[in-house]
C-alpha positions in Angstrom: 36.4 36.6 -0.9 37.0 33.2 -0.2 38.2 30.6 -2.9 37.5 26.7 -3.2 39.6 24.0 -4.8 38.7 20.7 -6.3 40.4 18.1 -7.8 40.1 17.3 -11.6 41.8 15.9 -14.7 42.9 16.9 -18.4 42.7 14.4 -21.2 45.5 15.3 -23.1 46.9 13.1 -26.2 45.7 9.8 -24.5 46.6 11.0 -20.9 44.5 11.9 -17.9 46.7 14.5 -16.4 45.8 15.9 -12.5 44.8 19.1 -12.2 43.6 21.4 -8.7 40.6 24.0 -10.1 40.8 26.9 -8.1 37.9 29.6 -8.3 36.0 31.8 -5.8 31.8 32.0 -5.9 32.6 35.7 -6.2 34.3 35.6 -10.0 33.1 37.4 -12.5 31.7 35.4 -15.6 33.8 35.6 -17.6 36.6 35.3 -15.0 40.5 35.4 -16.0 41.5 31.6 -16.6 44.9 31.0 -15.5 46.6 28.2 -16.3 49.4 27.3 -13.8 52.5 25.7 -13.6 53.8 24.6 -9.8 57.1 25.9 -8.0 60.3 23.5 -8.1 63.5 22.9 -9.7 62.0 21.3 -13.0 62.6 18.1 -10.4 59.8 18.5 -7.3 56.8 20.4 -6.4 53.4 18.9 -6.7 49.6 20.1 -6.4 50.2 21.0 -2.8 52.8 23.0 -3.8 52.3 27.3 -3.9 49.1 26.6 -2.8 49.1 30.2 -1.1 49.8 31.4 -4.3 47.1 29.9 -6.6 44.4 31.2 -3.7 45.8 34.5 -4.2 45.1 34.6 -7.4 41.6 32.8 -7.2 40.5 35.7 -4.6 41.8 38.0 -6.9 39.1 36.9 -9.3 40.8 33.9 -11.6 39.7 30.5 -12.1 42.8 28.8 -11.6 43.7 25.6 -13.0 47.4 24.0 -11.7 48.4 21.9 -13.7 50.6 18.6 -12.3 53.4 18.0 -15.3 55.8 15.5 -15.7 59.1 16.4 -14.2 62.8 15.1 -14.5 65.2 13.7 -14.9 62.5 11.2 -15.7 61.0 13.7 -18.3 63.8 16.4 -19.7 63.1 19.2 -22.1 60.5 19.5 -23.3 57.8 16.9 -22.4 57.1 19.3 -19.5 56.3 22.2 -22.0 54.5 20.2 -24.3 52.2 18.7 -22.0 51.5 22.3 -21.0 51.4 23.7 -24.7 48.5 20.6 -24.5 46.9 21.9 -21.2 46.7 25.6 -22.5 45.4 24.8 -26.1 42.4 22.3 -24.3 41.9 25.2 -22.0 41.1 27.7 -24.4 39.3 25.8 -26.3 36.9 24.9 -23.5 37.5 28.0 -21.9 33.5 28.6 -21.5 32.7 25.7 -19.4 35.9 26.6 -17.2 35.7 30.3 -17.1 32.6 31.9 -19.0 32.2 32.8 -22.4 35.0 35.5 -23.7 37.3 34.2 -20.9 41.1 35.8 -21.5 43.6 32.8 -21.1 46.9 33.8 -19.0 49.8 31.9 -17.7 51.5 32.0 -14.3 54.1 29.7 -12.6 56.9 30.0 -9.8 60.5 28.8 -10.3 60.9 25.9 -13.3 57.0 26.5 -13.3 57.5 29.9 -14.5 60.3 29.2 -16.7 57.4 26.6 -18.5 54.7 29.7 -18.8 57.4 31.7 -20.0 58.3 29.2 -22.9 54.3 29.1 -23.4 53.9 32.4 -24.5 57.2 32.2 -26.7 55.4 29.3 -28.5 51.9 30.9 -28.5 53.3 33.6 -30.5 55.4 31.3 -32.7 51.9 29.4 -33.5 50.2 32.3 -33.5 47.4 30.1 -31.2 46.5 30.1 -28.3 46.1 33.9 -27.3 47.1 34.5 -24.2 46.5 37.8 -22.3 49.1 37.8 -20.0 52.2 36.0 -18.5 52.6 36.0 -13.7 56.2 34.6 -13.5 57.1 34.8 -9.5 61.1 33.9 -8.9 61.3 32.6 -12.8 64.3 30.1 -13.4 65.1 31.1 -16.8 69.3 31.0 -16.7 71.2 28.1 -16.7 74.5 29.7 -16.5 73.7 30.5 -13.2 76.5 33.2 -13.2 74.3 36.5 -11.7 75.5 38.5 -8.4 71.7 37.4 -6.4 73.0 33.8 -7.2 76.1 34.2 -5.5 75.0 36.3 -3.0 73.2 32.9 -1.9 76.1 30.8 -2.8 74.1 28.7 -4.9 74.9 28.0 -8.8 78.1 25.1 -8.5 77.6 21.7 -8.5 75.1 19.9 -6.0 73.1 22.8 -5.3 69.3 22.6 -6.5 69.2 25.2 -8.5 72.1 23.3 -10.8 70.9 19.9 -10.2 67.6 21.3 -11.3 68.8 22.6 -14.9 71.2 19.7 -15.0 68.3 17.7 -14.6 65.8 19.1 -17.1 67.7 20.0 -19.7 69.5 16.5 -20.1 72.1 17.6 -22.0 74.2 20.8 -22.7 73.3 21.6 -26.2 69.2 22.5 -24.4 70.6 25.3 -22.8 71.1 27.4 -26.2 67.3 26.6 -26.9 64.7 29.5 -26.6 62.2 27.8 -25.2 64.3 26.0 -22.3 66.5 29.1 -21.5 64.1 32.0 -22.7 66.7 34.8 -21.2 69.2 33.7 -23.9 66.6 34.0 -26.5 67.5 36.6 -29.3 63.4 37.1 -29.9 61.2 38.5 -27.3 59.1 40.4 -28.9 55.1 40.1 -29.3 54.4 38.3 -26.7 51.7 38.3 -23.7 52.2 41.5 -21.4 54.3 40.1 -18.0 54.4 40.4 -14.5 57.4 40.0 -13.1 57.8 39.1 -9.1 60.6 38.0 -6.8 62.2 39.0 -3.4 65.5 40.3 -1.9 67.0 37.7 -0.9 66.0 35.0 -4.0 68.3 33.8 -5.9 66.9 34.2 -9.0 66.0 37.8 -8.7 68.2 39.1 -11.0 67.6 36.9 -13.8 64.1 37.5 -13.3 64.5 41.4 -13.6 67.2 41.1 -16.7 64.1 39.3 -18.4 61.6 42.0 -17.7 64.3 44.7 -18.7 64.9 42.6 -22.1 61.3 42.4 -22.7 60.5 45.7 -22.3 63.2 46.5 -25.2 61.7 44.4 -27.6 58.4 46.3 -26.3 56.4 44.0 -24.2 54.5 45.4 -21.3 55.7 44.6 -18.5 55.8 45.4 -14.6 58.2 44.0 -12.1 58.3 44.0 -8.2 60.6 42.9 -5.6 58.8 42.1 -2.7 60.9 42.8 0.7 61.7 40.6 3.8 60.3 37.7 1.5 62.5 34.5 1.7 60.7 32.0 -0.4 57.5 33.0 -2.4 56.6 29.3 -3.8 56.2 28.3 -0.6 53.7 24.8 0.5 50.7 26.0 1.8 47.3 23.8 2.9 44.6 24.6 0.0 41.8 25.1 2.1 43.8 27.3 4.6 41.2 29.7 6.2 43.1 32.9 5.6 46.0 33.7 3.5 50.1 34.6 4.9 50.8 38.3 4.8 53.0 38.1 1.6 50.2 36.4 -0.4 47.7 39.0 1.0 50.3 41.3 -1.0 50.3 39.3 -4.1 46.9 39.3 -4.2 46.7 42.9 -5.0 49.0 42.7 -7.7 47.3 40.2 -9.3 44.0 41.7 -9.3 46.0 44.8 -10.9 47.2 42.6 -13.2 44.4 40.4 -14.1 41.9 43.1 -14.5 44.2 45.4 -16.8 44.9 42.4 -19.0 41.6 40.7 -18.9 39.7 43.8 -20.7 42.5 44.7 -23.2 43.0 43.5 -26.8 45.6 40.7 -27.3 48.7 41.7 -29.0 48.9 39.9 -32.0 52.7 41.6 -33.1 55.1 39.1 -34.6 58.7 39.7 -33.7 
């Protein structure tokens, strides 16, 4: 199965926002709609970048919409996640025209990306709107303390490394870092929210807070499955769109996120408040 990409736009609060629409003739109507947030340090990444990734998941049966947000320092917490709130409230709202009728809306990003679709679904439960049927974070950034043994094991986390420039960066100043929705592994409420797929790599440095966050969701009892991917160095990485075939590790994703997509797209949404 074979997916296609075209360009597109979002009108949101005024603003024609660029989008890449990802979908294979093969989808299912309705097909999962995922709306996707690109890999970087809150900083960089573009539409070009995880590329790979969003055709994994077309092929796996999603329309995929990848969405290009504003990023800082020019734009620190939280225009980033409430241009996406935007995106995924407009996207379920015209979910038919994108996706078929009865389309489930999920959420997926790499890196900052993924720390943004994990904020979504803390403020889709919060507003109780939009549902949202499931949450793909792959290498999430969600710690700014930047203190766990997979960061240091890559001798990342001080000063003038990307991964602190990054959170320096977005959060603009230190008081962000205590809030939920910009640091959602310090956040004291994780319950009810969209079933998660968790997946990173030996050697990324963000493995561990990734896995803490699936641990501390499953506590407050959120589905969720996680996977380390071996011999893997950099999931988000650039790929052409219209590559004719996809790398070996994204072959791999693939799978899981048909597993994923399917499970999620036929089940009820959870609608707990926690």
């Amino acid at each position: 199965m074979s997916a296609l990409w075209t360009e597109d736009k979002l009108e949101l609060d005024g603003t024609a926002w660029p989008v890449r629409v990802y979908r294979s003739a093969a989808s299912p109507r309705p097909a999962p709609l995922v709306l996707h947030l690109h890999g970087g340090t809150f900083t960089c990444g573009d539409l070009d970048c995880s590329a790979y990734i969003c055709r994994a998941m077309a092929e796996a049966g999603a329309v995929v919409v990848s969405l290009d947000y504003p990023l800082a320092p020019e734009h620190p917490f939280p225009a980033a996640l409430n241009v996406s709130f935007a995106a995924l409230g407009l996207l379920h709202r015209e979910r038919a025209r994108w996706a078929g009728r009865g389309a489930k809306l999920f959420v997926a990003g790499e890196e900052g990306g993924a720390n943004i679709a994990t904020a979504l679904t803390l403020m889709a439960r919060d507003q109780n709107h939009p549902p949202v049927a499931g949450q793909i974070l792959l290498a999430p950034m969600l710690d700014p303390n930047l203190g766990s043994k997979s960061i240091h094991a890559a001798a990342a986390g001080a000063a003038g490394c990307k991964w602190a420039d990054g959170w320096h960066d977005y959060l603009g100043t230190a008081d962000k870092a205590a809030h939920p929705y910009a640091a959602p592994l310090g956040s004291r409420r994780l319950g009810g929210v969209a079933p998660a797929m968790i997946v990173t790599c030996d050697k990324c440095p963000t493995r561990d807070e990734g896995l803490d966050y699936g641990r501390r969701l499953q506590a407050c009892g959120v589905p969720v499955e996680s996977h380390v991917l071996a011999d893997t160095a950099d999931l988000p990485q650039d790929g052409p769109p219209d590559a004719a075939s996809l790398p070996p590790w994204a072959v791999a994703l693939r799978r899981l996120f048909e597993t994923f997509l399917t499970a999620n797209a036929v089940a009820p949404i959870r609608t707990i408040r926690a």
